[in-house]
N, C-alpha and C positions, 0 to 999 in steps of 0.2 A: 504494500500500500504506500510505502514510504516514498517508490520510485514512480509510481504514478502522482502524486501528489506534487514531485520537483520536475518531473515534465510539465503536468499544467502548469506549474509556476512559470517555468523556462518556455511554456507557450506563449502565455500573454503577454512574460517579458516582450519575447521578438515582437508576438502582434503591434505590443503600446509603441516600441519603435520601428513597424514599418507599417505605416495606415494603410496604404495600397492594400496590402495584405489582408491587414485587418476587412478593411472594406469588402474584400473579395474573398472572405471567411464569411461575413454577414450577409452578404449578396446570395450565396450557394444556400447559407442556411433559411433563407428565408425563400428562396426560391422551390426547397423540399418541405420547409415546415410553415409555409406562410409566415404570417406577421407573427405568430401566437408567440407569446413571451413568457406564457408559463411553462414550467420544467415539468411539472407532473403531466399535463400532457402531450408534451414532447415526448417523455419515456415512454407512454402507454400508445402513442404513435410507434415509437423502437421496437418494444419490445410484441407489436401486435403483425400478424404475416408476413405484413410487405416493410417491415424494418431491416430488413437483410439486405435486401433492393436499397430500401435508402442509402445503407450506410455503404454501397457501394459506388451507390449514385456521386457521395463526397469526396471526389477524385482530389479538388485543391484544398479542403483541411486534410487529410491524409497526407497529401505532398506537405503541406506547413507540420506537420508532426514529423513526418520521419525527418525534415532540413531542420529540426529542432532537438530531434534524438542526434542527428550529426553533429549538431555546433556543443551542444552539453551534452555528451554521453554519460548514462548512469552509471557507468564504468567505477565503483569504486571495490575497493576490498583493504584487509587488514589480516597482516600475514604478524603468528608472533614465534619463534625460534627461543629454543634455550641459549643462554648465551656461550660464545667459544662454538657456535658451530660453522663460524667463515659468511655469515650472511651477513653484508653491509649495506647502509640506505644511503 
């Protein structure tokens, strides 16, 4: 959950600095979900037959996610060795 949580972070980040983007995130989303701005029924749109459709319909948020998995990869980890075994940082 934690990595989903810093990717949306690192999504909006890019969106609030590239509007074009941004805009053209809101343009696609509204063009599959109309104007409606509530979330419960957007989901109950997702999760209802043709939500699979949609979500493949969202060719340019999916491009903005994965160019945002590239710029911030969740790439971390934590390695711990006893010491005296020749591993240096």
């Amino acid at each position: 959950m934690i990595l989903v949580g810093t990717l949306v972070a690192w999504t909006i980040y890019e969106l609030l600095r590239t509007p074009h983007a941004l805009k053209a995130v809101r343009a696609e989303a509204y063009e599959l979900f109309g104007a409606e701005s509530d979330i419960a029924k957007i989901c109950d749109i997702l999760v209802s037959g043709d939500g699979d459709k949609l979500l493949h319909c969202m060719t340019y948020t999916a491009a903005v996610i994965k160019e945002t998995l590239r710029l911030w990869p969740p790439a971390s980890l934590a390695r711990l060795t006893k010491p005296g075994t020749g591993l240096t940082v």
